[in-house]
DSSP file (Angstrom, degrees, kcal/mol; ACC not computed):
  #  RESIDUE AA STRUCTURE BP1 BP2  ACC     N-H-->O    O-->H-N    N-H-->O    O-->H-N    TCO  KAPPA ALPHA  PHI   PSI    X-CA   Y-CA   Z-CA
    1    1 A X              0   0    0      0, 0.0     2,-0.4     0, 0.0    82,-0.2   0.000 360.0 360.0 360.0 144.3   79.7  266.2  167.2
    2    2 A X  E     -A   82   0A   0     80,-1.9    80,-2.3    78,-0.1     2,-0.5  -0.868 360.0-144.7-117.3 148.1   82.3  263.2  166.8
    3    3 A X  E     +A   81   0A   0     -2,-0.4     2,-0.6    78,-0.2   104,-0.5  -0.962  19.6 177.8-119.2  97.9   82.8  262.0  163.3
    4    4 A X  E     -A   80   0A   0     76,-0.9    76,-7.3    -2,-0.5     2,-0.4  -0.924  10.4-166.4-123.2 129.3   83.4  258.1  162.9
    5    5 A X        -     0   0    0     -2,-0.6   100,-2.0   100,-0.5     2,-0.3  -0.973   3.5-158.2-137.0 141.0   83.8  256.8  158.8
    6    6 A X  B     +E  104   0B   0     -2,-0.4    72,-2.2    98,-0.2     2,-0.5  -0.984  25.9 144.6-124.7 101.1   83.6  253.1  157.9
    7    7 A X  B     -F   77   0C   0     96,-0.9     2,-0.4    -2,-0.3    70,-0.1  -0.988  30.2-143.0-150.0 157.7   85.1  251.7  154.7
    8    8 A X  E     -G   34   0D   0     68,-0.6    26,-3.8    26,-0.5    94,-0.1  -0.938  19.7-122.0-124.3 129.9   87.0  248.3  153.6
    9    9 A X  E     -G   33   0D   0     -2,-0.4     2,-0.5    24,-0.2    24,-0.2  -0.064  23.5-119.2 -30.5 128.1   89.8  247.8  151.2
   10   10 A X    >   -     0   0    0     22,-1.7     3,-1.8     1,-0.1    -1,-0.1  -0.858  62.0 -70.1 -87.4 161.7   89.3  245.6  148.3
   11   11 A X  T 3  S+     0   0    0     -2,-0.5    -1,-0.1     1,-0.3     3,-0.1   0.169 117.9   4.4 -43.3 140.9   92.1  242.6  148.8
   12   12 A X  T 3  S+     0   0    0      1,-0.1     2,-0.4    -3,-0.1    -1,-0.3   0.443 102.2 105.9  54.5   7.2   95.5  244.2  148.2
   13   13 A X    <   +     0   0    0     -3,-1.8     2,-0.2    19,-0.1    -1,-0.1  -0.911  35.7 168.9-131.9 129.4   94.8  247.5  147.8
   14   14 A X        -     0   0    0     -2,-0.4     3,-0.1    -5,-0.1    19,-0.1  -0.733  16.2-163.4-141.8 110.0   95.5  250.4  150.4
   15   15 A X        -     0   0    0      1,-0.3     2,-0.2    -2,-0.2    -6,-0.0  -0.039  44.2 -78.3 -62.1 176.6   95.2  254.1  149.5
   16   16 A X     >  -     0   0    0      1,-0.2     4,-0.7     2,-0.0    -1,-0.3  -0.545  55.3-145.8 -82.9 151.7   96.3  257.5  151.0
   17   17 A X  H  > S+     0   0    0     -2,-0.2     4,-2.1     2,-0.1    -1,-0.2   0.832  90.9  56.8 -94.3 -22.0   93.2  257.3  153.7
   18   18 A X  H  > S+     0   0    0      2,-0.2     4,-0.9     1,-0.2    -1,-0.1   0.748 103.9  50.2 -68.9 -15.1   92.6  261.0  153.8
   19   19 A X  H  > S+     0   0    0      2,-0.2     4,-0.9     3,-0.2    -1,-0.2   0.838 110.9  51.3 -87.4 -35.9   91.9  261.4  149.9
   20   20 A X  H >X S+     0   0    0     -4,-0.7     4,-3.5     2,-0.2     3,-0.6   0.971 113.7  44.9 -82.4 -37.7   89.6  258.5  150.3
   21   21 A X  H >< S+     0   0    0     -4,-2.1     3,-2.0     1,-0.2     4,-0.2   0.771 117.5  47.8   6.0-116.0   87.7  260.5  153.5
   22   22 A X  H 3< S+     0   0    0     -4,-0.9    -1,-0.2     1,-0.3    -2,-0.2   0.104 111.7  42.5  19.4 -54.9   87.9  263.1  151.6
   23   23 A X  H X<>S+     0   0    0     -4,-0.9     5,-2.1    -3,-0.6     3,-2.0   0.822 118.8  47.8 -81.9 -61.4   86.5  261.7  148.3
   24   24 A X  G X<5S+     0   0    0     -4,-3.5     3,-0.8    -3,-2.0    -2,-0.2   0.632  96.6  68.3 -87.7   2.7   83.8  259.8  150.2
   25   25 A X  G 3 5S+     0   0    0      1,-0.2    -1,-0.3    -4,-0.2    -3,-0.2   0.560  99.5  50.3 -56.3 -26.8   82.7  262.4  152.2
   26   26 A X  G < 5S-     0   0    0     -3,-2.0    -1,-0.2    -5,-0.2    -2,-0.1  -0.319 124.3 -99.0-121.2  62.2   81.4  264.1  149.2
   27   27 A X  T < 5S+     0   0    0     -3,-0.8    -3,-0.2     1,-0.1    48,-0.1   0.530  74.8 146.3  61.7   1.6   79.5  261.0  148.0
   28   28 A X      < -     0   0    0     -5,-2.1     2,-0.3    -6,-0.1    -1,-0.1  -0.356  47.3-131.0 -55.0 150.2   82.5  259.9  145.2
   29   29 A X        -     0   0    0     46,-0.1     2,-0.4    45,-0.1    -1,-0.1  -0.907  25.3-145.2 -99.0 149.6   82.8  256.0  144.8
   30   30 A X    >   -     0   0    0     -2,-0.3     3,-0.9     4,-0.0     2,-0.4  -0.891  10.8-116.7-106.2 138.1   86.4  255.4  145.1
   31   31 A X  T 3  S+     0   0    0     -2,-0.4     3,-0.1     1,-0.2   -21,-0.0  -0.612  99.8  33.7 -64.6 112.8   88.2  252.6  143.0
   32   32 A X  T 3  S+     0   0    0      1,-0.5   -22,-1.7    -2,-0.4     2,-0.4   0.504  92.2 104.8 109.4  12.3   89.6  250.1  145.4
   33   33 A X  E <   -G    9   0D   0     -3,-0.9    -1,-0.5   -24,-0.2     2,-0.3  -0.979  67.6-130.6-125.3 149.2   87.2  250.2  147.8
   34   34 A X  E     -G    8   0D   0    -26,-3.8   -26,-0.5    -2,-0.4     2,-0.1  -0.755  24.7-110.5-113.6 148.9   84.5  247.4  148.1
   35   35 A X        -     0   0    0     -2,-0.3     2,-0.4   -28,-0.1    41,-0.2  -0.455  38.4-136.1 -79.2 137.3   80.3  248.1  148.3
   36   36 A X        -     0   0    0     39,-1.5     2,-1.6    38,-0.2    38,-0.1  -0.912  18.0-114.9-109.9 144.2   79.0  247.4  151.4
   37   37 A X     >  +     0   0    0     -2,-0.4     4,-2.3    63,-0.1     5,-0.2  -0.245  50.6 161.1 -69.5  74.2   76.0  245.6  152.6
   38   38 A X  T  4  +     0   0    0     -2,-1.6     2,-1.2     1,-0.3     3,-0.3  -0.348  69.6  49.1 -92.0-157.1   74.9  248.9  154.0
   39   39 A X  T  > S+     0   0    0      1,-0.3     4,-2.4    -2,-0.2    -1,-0.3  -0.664 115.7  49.4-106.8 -45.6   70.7  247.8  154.3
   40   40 A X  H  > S+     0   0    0     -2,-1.2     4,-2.2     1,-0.3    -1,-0.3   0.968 114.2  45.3 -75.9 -53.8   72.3  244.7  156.1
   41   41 A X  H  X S+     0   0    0     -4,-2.3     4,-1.7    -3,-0.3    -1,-0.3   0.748 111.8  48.5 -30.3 -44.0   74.6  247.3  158.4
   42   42 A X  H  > S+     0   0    0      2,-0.2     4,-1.0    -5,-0.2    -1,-0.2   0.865 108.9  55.7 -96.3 -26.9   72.0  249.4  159.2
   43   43 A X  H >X S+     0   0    0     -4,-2.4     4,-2.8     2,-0.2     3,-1.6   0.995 114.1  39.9 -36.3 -67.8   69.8  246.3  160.2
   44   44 A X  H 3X S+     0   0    0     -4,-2.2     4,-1.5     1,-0.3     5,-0.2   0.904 110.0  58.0 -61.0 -42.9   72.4  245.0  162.6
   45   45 A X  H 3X S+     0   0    0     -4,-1.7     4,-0.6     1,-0.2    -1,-0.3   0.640 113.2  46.9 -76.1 -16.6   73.1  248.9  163.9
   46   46 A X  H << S+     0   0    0     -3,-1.6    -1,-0.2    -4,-1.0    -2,-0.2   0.710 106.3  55.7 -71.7 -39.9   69.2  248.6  164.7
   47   47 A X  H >< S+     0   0    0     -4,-2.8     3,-1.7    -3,-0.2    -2,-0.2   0.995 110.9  39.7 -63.3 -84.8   69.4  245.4  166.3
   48   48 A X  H 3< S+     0   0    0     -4,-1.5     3,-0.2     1,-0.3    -1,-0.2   0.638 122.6  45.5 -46.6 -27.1   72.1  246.2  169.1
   49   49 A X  T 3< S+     0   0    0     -4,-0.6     3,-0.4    -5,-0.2    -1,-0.3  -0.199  70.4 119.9-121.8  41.1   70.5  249.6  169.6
   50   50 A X  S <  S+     0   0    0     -3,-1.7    -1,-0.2     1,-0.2    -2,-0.1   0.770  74.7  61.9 -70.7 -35.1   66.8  248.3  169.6
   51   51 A X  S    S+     0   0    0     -3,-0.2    12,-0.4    -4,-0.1    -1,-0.2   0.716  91.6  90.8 -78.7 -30.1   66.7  249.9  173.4
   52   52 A X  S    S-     0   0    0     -3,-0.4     2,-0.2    -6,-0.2    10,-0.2  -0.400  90.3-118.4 -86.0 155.4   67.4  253.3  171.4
   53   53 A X  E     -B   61   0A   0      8,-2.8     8,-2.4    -2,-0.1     2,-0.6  -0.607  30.3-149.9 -99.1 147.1   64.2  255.8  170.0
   54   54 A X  E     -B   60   0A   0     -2,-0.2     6,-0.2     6,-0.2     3,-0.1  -0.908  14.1-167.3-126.2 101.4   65.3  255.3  166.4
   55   55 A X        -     0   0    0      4,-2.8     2,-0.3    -2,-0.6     5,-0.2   0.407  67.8  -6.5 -92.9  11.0   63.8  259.0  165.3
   56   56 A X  S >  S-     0   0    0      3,-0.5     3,-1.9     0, 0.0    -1,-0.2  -0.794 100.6 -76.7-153.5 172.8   64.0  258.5  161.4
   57   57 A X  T 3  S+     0   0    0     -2,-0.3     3,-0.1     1,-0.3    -2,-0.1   0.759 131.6  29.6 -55.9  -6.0   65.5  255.5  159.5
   58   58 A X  T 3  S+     0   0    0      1,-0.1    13,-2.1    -4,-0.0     2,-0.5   0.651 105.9  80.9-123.0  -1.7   69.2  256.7  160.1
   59   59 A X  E <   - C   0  70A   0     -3,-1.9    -4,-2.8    11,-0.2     2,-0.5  -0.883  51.1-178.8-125.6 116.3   68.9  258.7  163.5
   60   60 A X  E     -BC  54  69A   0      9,-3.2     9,-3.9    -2,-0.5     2,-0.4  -0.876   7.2-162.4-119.6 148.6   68.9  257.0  166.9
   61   61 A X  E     -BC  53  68A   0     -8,-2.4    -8,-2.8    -2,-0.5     2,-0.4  -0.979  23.5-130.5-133.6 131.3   68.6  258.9  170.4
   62   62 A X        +     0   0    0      5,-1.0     3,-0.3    -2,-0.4   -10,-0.1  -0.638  24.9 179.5 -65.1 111.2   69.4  257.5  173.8
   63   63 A X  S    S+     0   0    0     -2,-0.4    -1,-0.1   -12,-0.4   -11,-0.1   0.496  86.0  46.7 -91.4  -6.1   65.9  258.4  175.8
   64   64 A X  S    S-     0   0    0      2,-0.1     2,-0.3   -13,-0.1    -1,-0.1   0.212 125.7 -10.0-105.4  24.7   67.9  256.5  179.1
   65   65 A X  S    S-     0   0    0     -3,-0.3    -3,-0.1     2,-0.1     2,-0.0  -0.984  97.2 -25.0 179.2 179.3   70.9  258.1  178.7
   66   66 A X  S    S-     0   0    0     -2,-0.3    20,-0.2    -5,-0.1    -4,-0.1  -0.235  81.1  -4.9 -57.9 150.2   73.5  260.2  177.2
   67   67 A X        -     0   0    0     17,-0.4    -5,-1.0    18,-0.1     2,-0.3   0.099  33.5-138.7 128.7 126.5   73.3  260.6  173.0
   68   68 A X  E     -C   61   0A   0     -7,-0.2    15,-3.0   -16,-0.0     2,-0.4  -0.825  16.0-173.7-174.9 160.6   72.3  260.1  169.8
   69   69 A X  E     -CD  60  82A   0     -9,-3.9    -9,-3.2    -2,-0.3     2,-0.8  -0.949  13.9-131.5-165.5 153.5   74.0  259.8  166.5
   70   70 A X  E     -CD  59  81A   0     11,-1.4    11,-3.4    -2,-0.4     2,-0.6  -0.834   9.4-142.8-110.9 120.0   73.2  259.5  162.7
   71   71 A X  E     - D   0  80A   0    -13,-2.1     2,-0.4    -2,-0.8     9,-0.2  -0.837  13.5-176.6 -99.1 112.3   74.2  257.4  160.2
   72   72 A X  E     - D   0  79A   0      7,-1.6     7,-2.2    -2,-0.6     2,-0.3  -0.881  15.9-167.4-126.4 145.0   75.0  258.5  156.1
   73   73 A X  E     - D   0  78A   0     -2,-0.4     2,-0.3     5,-0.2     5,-0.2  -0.690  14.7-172.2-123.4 161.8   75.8  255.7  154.1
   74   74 A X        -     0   0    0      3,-2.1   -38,-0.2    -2,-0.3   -46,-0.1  -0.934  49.7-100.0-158.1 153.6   77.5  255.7  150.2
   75   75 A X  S    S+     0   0    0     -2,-0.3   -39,-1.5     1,-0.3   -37,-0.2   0.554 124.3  40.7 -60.8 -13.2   77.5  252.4  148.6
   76   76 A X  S    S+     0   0    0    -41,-0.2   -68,-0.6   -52,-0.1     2,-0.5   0.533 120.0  22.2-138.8 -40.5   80.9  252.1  149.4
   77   77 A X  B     -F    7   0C   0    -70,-0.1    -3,-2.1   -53,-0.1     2,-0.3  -0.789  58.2-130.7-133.0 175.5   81.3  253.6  153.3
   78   78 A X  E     - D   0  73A   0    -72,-2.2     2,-0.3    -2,-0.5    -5,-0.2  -0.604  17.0-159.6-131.2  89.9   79.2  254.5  156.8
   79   79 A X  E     - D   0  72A   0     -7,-2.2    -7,-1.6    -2,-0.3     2,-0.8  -0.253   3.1-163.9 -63.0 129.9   79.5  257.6  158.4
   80   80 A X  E     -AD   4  71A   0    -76,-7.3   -76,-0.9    -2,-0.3     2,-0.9  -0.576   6.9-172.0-105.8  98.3   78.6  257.8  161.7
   81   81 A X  E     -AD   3  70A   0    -11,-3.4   -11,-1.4    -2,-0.8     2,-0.3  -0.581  13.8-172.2 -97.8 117.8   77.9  261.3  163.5
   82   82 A X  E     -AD   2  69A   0    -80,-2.3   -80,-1.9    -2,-0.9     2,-0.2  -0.697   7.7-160.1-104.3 150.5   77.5  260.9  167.3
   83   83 A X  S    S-     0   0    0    -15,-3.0     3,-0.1    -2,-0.3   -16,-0.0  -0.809  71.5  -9.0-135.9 107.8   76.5  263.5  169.2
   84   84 A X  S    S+     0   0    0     -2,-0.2   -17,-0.4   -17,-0.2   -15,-0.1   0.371  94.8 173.7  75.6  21.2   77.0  263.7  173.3
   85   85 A X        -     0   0    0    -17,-0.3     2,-0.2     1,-0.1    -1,-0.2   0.033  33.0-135.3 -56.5 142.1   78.0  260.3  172.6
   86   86 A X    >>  -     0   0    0    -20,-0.2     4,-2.6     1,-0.2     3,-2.3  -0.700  24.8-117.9-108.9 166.1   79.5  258.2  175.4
   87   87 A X  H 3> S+     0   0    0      1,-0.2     4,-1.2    -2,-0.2     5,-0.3   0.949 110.1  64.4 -68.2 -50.1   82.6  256.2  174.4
   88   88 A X  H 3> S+     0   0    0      2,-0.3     4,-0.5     1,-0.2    -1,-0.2   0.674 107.2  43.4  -5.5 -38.5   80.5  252.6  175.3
   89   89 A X  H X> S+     0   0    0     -3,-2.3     4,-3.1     1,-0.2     3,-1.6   0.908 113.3  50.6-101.4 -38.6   78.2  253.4  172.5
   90   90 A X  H 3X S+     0   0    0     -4,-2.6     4,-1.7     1,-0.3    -2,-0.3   0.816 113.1  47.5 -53.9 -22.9   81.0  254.5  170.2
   91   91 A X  H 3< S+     0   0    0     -4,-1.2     4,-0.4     2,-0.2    -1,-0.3   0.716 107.7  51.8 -84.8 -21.8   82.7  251.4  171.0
   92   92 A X  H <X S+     0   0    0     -3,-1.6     4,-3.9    -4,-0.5     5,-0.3   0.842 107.9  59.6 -73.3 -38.2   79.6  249.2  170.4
   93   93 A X  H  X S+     0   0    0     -4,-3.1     4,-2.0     1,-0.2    -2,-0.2   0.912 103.4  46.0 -70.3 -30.8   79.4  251.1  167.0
   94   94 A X  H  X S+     0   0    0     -4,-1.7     4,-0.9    -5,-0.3    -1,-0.2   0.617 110.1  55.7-101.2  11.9   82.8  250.0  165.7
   95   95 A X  H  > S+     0   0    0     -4,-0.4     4,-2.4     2,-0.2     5,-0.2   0.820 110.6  42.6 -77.0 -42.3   82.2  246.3  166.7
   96   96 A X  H >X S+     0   0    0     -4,-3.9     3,-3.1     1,-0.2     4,-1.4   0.970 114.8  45.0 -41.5 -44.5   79.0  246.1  164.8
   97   97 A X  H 3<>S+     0   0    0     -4,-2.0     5,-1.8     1,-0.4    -1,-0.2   0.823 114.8  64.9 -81.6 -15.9   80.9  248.2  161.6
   98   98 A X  H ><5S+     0   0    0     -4,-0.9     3,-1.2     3,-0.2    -1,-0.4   0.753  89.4  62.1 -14.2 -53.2   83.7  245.0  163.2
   99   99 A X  H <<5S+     0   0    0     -3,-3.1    -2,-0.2    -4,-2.4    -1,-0.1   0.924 105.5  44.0 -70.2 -58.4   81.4  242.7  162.0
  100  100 A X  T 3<5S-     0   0    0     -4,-1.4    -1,-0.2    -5,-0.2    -2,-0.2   0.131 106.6-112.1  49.6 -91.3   82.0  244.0  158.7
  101  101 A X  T < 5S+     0   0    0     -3,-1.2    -3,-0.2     1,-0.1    -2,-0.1   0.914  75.4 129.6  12.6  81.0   85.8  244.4  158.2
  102  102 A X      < -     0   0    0     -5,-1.8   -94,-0.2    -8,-0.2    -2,-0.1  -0.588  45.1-161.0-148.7  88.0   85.5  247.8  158.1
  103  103 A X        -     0   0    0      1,-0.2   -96,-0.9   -97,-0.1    11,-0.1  -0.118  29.1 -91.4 -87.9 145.9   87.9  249.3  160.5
  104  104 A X  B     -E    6   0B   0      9,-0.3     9,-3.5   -98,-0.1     2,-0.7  -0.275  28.3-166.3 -65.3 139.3   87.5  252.9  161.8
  105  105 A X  E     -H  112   0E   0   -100,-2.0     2,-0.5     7,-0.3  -100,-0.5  -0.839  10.6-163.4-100.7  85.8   88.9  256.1  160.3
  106  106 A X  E > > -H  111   0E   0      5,-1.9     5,-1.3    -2,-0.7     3,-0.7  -0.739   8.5-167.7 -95.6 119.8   88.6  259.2  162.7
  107  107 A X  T 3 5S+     0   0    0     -2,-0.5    -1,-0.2  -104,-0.5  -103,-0.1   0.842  79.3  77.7 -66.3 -33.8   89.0  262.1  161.1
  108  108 A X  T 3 5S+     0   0    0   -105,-0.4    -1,-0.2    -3,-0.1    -2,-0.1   0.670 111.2  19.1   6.5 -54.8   89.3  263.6  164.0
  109  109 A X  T < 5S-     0   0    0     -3,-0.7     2,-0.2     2,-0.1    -2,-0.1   0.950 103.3-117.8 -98.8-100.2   92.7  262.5  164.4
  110  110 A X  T   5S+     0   0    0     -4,-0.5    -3,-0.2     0, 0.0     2,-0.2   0.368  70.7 125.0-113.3 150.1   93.3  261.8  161.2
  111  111 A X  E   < -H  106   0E   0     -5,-1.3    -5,-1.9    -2,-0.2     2,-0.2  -0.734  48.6-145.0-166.7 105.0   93.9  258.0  161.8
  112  112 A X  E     -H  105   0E   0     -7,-0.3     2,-0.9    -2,-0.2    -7,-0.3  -0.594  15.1-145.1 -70.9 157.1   92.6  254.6  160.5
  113  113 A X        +     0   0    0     -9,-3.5    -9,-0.3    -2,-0.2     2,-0.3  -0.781  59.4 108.7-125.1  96.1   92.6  251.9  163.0
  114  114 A X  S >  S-     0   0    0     -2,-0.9     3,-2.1   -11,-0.1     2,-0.6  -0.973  74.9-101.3-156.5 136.0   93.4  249.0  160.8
  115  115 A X  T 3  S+     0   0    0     -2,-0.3    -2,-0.0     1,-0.2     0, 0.0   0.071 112.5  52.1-104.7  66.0   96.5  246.8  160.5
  116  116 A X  T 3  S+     0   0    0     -2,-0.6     2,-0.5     0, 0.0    -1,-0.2  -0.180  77.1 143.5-147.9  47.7   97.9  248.0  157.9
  117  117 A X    <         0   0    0     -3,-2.1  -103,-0.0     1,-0.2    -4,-0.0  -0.592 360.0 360.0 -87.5 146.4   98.0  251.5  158.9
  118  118 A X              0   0    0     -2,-0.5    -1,-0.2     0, 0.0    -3,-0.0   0.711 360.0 360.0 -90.8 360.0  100.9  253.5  158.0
């Protein structure tokens, strides 16, 4: 599994990004973070991946291909968890969460990809 987490700043405000992870990983809202139009995201994540078997209202699986991944949502961010996921679809997933301005965080790494990462 790869782990991709979505969340936007409110205007002027930047926090440590693993303590907000961290925090919104176990469902906290954080202060300084703005709610997102997550009904309207998961619309749009529906839209571009209409091609995809959408196997309950957050989990879509590639039946022509490599894939699938699941989407958990908090008022405030969008986790994404892909699994066999090819980089194409991950990259399709952070234009939509693009669409947005809600620049990726891989924990993974640990990294935000935003510019005003430190």
């Amino acid at each position: 599994m790869y782990e991709l987490l979505f969340w936007r700043y409110l205007d002027e405000i930047y926090l440590n990004n693993q303590e907000v992870y961290e925090a919104l990983i176990e469902k906290e809202e954080m202060q300084g973070l703005a709610v997102l139009p997550v009904d309207v995201i998961i619309n749009r994540i529906n839209s571009v991946f209409s091609k995809w078997e959408r196997v309950d209202e957050n989990s879509w699986k590639n039946n022509a291909g490599k894939g699938a991944f699941q989407v958990i949502t908090t008022p405030q961010s969008i986790k994404i968890d892909c699994y066999g996921t090819e980089g194409k679809t991950m990259n399709q997933l952070l234009s939509v969460m693009e669409e947005f301005k809600c620049p990726l965080y891989d924990p993974q790494v640990p990294e935000r990809y935003d510019e005003m990462s430190e």
